[in-house]
C-alpha positions, 0 to 999 in steps of 0.5 A, a space after each residue: 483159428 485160421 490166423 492163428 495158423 496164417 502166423 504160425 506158417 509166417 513165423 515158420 517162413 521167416 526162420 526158415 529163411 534165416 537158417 537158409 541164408 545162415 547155412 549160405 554164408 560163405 565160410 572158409 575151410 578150417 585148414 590153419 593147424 597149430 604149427 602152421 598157426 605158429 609159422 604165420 605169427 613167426 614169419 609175420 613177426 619176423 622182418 625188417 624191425 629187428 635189423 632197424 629196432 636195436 640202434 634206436 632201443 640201445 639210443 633211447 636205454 642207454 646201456 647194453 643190459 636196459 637194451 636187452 631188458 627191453 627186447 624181453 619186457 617188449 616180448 611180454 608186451 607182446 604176449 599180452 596183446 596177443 592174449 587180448 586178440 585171442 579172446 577177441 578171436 574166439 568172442 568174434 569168430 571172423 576173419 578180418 582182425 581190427 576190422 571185423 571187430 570194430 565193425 561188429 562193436 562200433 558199427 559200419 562206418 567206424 570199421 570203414 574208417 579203420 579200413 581207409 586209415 590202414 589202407 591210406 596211412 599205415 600200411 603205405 608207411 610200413 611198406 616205405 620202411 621196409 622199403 628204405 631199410 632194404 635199399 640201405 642194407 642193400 647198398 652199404 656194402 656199396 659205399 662202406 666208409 659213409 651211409 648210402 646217397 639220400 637220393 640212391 636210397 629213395 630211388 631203390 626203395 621206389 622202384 622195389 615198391 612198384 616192381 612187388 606192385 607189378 609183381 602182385 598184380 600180375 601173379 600171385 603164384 609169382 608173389 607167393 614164391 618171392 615172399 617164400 625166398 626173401 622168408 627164408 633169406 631173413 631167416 638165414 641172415 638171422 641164423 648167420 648173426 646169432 651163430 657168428 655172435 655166440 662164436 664170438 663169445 666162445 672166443 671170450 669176447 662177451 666183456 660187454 655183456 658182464 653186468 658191471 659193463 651192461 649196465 654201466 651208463 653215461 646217462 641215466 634215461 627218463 621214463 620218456 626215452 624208456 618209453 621210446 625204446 619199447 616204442 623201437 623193440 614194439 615195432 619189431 614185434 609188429 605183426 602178432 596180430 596176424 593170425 586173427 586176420 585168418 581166424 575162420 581158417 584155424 582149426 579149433 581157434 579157442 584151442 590153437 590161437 593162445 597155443 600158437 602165442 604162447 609157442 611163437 612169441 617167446 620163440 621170436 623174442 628168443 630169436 630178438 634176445 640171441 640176435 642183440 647179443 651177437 650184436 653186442 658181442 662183435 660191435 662197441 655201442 658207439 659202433 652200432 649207434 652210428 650204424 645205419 646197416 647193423 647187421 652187415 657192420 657187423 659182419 663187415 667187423 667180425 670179419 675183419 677182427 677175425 676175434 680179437 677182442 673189441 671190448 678191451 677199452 672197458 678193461 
């Protein structure tokens, strides 16, 4: 009797310990509602790819109409893979994305893997081509008739990476308030492209977007260069994955995660879609393709036609 009652106080013990040490687990406040769920995937999303992306999607498609095919089939690529994060996200309830969950499927050193490769390689790469691509928007304006010098653009790239280095390890209220400034200023640029462009197509010039002039190609593209050009419009999409980085913040996450997808990506691949238009309304193909700053040869165009037509040689 008495061992039996020696166990039965052991066992007590033990799961008295682990309701202890479950309710001690440190736990982030569930703050994150649905619509600042969906300003987190959106403002993640939305960056450098969509003033990179349309030169090498219109490169690889080969026409106007693939091209803008391609920027909605890769939003729907999008939405399906952030479906399979949001599953992921309510099956596995932690905030960390990838990492969490390798490392709750495959183990410790599998996630200590993924963790090195993303710290190492790819987030330093990512960071090298916003880098380069606000030095060549930065300084074309700065040289209009040719690109910007190799080594100019290198330089300024550097020297923008060490100074937000400097910056977000000296303050992060500092950090906080120069990401919402270059936010809200993508976000400004964007919304001056697409105004500009549809008041280009009020003026009449939307030629190019006619069917028989979209879909007219000098060359058919192979399945690899298709390929390619939803390689281009992915890494634009880039980002949709965000949210699960946060998930123990998200109020009612097998509620408002696949709601925050459902609103928020076809909201930016709406944005992309408006955006290639009021690029292809203001520049001939040829004009983007030997472009390295799309956005501000656009501008540059737009103000210099002042609406004349630029798609009277497919008349």
């Amino acid at each position: 009797m008495d061992g039996q009652n020696g166990s039965g106080i052991m066992c007590s013990g033990t799961q008295d310990r682990k309701q202890n040490a479950h309710s001690d687990r440190v736990t982030l406040k569930k703050e994150i509602g649905l619509l600042s769920a969906c300003t987190i995937i959106i403002g993640n999303i939305i960056g450098s790819g969509i003033f990179i992306s349309p030169k090498g999607v219109l490169e690889h498609s080969g026409s106007v109409g693939l091209a803008l095919v391609v920027w909605v089939l890769g939003g729907c690529v999008a939405v399906l893979g952030s479906l399979c994060y949001a599953e992921l996200g309510v099956t596995i309830p932690k905030s960390g994305g990838d990492y969490s969950y390798v490392t709750e499927i495959f183990g410790g050193l599998t996630g200590f893997l993924l963790l090195w490769s993303a710290v190492l390689i790819m987030y330093p790469t990512t960071l090298a081509v916003i880098a380069l691509t606000f030095s060549s928007y930065v300084l074309q304006p700065v040289f209009p008739n040719c690109a910007p010098p190799y080594m100019a653009t290198r330089l300024l790239s550097a020297t923008c990476l060490l100074l937000l280095t400097w910056v977000n390890c000296s303050s992060v209220r500092m950090a906080t308030r120069i990401q919402d400034v270059f936010t809200v200023g993508k976000l400004l640029a964007l919304g001056l492209i697409i105004v500009v462009g549809l008041v280009q197509i009020f003026n009449g010039n939307f030629e190019a977007l006619t069917p028989h002039v979209a879909f007219s190609q000098n060359r058919t593209p192979s399945v690899g260069q298709i390929a390619l050009a939803f390689l281009q419009a992915s890494f634009a999409f880039s980002g949709w994955n965000f949210l699960n980085y946060v998930t123990e913040e998200v109020v009612e996450p097998r509620r408002n995660l696949p709601r925050a997808i459902y609103i928020s990506i076809p909201l930016v691949t709406f944005v992309y879609t408006l955006t290639n238009i009021a690029y292809f309304s203001s520049m001939l193909p040829e004009e983007l393709l030997s472009s390295n700053a799309v956005a501000v040869v656009s501008n540059d165009i737009i103000l210099k036609v002042s609406g004349r037509p630029r798609w009277s040689k497919y008349g």
